[in-house]
N, C-alpha and C positions, 0 to 999 in steps of 0.2 A: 460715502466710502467707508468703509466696516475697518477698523484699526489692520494696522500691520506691526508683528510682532516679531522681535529680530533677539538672535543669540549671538553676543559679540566673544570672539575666540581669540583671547590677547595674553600674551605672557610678562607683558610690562605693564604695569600697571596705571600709569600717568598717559600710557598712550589707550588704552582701553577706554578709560574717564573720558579721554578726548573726544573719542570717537560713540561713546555713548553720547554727550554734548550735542554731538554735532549729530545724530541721531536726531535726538527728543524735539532738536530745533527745527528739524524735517516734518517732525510728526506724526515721525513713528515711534512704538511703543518699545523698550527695550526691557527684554522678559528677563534676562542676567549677563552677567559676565563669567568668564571662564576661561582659566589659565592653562587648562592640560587638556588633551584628547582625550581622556577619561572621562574629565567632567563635564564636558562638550557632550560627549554620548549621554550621559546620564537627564543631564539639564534636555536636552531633543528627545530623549522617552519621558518625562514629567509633564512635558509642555506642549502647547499646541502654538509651535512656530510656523511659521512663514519663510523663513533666510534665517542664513547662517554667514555674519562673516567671520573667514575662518584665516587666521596667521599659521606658516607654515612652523616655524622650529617654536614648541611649547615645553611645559615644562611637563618631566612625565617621560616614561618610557614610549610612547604613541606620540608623531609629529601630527603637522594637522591635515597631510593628507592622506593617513593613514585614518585618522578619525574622518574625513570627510568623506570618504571610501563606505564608509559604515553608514552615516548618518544618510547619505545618498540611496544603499542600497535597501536598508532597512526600516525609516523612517520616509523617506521621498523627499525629501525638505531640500529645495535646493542653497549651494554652497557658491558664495564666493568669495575668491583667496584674496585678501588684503594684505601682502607681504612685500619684505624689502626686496625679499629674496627672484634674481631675474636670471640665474644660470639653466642651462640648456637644458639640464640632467634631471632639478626642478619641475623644470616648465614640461616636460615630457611627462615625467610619473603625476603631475596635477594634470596631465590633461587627462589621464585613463580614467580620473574619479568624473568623468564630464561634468566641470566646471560651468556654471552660468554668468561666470565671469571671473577676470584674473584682473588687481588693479595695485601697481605697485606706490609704494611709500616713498615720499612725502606725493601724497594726492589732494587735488582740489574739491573743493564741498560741489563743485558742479559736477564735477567725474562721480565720486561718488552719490549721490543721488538719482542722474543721471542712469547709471549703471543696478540700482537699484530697482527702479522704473521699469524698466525695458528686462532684466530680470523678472519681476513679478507677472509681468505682461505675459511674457514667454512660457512663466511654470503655467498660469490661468490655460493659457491656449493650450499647453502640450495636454494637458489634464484633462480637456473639453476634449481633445484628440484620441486619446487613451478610454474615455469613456466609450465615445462613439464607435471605435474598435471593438472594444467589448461587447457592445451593443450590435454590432453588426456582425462578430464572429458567433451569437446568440443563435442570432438570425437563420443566417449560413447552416448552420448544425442543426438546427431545427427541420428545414427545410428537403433536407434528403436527399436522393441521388435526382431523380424526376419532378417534373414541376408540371402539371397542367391549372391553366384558369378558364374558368367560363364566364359568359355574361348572365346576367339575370335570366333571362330564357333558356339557358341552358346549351348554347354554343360556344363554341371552341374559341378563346381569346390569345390566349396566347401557348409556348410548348416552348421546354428550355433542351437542346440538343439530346441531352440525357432520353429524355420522354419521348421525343424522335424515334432512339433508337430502340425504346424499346418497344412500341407501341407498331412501327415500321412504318409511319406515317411522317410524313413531310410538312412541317408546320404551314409552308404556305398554301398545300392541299388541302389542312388538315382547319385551317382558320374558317369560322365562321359553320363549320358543321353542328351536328347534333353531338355532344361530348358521348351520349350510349353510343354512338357510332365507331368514336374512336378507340374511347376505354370500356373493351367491351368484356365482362371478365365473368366466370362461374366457378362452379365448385369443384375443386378437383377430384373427385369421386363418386359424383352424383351427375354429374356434366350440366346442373340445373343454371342456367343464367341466373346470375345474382343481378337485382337491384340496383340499379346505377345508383351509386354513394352521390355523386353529387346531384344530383334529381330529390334526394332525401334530405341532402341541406339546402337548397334552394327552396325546399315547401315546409319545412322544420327551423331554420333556423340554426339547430342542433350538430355539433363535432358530431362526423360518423367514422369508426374505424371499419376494415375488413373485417370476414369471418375469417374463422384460418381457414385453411388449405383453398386459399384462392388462388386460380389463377389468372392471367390477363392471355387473350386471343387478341394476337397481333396481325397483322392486315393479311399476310400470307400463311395465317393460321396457325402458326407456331405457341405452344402455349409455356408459359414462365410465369413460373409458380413468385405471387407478390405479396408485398404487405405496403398498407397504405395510409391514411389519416385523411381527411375531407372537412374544411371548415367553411363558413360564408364569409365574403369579404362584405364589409358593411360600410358606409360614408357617416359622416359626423353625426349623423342623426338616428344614426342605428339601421338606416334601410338597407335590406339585402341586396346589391350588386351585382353579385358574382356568387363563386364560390371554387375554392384553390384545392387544389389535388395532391399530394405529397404522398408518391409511391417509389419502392423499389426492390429490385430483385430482389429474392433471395434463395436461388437456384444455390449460390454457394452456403451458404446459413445452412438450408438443410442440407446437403452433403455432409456438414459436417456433423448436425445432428447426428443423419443416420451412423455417419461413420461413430460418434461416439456414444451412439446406444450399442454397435457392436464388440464396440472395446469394452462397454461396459459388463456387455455379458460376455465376452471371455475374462475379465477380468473377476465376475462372480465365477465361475465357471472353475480359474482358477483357486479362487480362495476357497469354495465349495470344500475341493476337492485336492487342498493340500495339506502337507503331514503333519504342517507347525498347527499349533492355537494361533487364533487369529482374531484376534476381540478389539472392541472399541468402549473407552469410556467419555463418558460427559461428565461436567461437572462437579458433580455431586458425588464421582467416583460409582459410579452406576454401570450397568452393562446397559450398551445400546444395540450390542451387533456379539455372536459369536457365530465361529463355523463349527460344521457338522463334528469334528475329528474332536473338540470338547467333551462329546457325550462319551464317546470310546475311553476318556484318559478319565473321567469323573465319576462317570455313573447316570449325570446330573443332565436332562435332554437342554437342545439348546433354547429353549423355549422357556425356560424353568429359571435359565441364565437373566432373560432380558428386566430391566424396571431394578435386575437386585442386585447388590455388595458382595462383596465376596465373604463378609462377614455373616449375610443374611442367610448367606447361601449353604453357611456352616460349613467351612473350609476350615483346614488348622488355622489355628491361633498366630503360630509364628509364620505363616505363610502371606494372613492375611495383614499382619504388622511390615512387614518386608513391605510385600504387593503395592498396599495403601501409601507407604511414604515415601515411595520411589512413582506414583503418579499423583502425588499430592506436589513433590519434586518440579515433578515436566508441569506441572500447572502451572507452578508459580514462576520458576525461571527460563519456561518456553525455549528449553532446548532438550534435548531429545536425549535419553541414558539409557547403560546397559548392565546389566546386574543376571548374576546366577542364586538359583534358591531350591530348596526340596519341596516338595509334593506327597505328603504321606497318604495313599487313600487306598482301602480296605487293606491293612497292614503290608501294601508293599509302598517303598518309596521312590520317586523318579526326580531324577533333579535335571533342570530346564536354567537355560540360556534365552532371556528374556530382551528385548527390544523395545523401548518404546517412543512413538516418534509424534511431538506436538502437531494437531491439526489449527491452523489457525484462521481465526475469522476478518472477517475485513477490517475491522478497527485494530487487529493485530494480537487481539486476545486470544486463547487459548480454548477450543468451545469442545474439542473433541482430542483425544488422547488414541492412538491404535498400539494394539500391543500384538508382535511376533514372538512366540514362546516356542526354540527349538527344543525337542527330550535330546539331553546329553547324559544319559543315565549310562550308555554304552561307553562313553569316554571316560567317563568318571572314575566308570570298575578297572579300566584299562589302564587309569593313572595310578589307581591303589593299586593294583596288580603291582606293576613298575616299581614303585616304591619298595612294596616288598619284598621284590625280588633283586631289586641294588641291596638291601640288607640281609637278605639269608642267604643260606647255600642250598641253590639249586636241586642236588639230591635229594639231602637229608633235611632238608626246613629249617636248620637250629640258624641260629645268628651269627652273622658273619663278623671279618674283619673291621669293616666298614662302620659295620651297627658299633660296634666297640668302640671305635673313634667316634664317633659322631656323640656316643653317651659319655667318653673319655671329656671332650671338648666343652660340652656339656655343664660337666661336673667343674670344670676348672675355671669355666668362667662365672659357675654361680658362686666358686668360693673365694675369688674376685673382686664379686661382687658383695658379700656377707662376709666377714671378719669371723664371725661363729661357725663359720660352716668347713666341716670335713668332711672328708672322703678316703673310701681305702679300694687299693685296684688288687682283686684276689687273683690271679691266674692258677686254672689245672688244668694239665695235661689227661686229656679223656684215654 
């Protein structure tokens, strides 16, 4: 019997001794002691325990079924509470950490021991339990929606309801036939009968999958487009038996295909032919994707775009400083920003309202960048219009009221601000 290694969870000290004593005399190993639900968690990640006995009130801001909460759901180590303590309120929140046992103080070395025993017994089984669940939900998920097997000759052994229904064959009809009889399938656009797959593992030995676009003719000739897998079932000595069928629809699968190759191209179709820039970077701050409406605002075809920097690409200087650290930005803190910038090209300048929204990859990295760039160059003049026109008068152009206060205000808070600094207000009358 391979040692058993226990963490004893005591806030007094003289009674911990004890119960380690009364451990070692069992002959079990006792890996430490620990007075706080802190230490208790720490000591079960260091250590390759077995049990935990754990006392409920420790020292420490964490009691011990708060620590036994932890060690249970994070480590698996089962916990049992060795405490005085036998109120209601207790025994109710120690039973949510599920306890493998509760055994209150002053206890006898048979009880515990006992208790001990019959815990260990219980994690081994639940554990052999947990595996074989594993093991069988593998299984399950492997296996597919359809199930047919044959025997070595190539007849129909067995058919799991699924394959019934779709094949439209009655397994007790369907037992003992020819399996090309039943799974009898070709190509969906050449109508050429395909190759019984299991015919080809029963003289191969070899996993065979489909080709695509197969499909399966079912008894009243109805066809549903499948996807499949074909291995040999073999007995301990490697001889071919049989051979298992693992097919199923996927009438829906391609619907949705189709459906999302049409989105796809309305979705180009869109971007093709919208008024924003519409670009994509990778990594390296690269172009990987622009649309057409690029070449119109640069010069530059969109072709000319792709593999380059905006640097390479010889854009402004301050465009391409902006640009680069507002998607150097989205790289690294994978949230998505918005920023406005000018555009100087062939001496006119346009200034854009920029979007850009982290694409991310399945480990949750950052692998593509898309940038939406609207021209608000219209708004802009519209806001300096505005401006200018709260400060002058309308008529005559000269400067208003307003503009005077505004430079009055101005002046009085820089001289505020600076002890050196005057100012003198001239008024004439025009």
């Amino acid at each position: 019997m391979s040692a058993v290694n226990i963490l004893v969870v005591e806030d007094e000290i003289i009674v911990a001794m004890d119960i380690q004593n009364r451990l070692r005399k069992f002959g079990y190993t006792v890996m430490g002691l620990a007075d706080s639900g802190e230490e208790a968690i720490k000591k079960a990640a260091d250590n390759s325990l077995d049990l935990v006995l754990m006392d409920i009130h420790l020292k420490g801001k964490m009691d011990g079924v708060e620590a036994a909460q932890i060690i249970h759901n994070i480590f698996k180590i089962p916990v049992i509470y060795l405490t005085a303590n036998a109120d209601e309120s207790t025994l109710n929140r120690a039973k949510e950490t599920e306890p493998f046992g509760y055994i209150l103080k002053p206890f006898k070395e048979k009880e515990l021991k006992f208790t001990i025993e019959i815990t260990l017994s219980k994690h081994r089984t639940e554990k052999k339990l947990k595996q074989n669940e594993q093991w069988l939900t593998t299984v399950l998920k492997s296996i597919g929606d359809a199930v047919i097997t044959s025997d070595a000759s190539g007849s129909i052994t067995f058919m799991n309801p699924m394959a019934e229904e779709l094949t439209g064959w009655n397994y007790s009809d369907a037992f003992g036939k020819e399996a090309t009889e039943i799974f009898n399938i070709a190509h969906e656009e050449t109508r050429i009968i395909i190759e019984s797959p299991i015919k080809q593992v029963l003289e191969s030995g070899v996993n065979v999958g489909l080709p695509e676009k197969t499909i399966l003719i079912t008894k009243n000739g109805t066809e549903i487009p499948i996807d499949d897998s074909v291995a040999a079932i073999k007995d301990d000595n490697g001889k071919i038996t049989g051979a298992v069928c693992v097919f199923q629809d996927i009438t829906e699968r391609q619907q949705i295909l189709k459906a999302l190759a049409r989105r796809q191209q309305e979705f180009k179709a869109l971007v093709e032919n919208a008024p924003d820039i519409i670009s994509r970077f990778n990594t390296q701050l690269r172009y990987v994707y622009v649309n057409p409406v690029i070449e119109k605002v640069t010069g530059i075809s969109a072709e000319t775009f792709i593999g380059k920097t905006n640097a390479e690409l010889n854009l402004p200087e301050e465009f391409c400083r902006i640009y680069d650290r507002k998607l150097g930005q989205v790289f690294e803190t994978k949230q998505e920003t918005e920023f406005e910038c000018s555009l100087a090209i062939a001496s006119q300048t346009k200034h854009y309202h920029t979007r850009l929204v982290p694409e991310l990859a399945s480990d949750g990295s950052v692998f593509f960048v898309l940038s939406i760039s609207r021209n608000i160059t219209a708004l802009k003049v519209a806001e300096a219009q505005l401006i200018y026109d709260a400060f002058h008068d309308i008529l005559t152009g000269l400067p208003n009221r307003a503009l005077f206060m505004e430079r009055l205000e101005r002046a009085l808070m820089l001289s505020k601000r600076r002890t050196n600094y005057t100012f003198a207000v001239l008024f004439l009358d025009l």
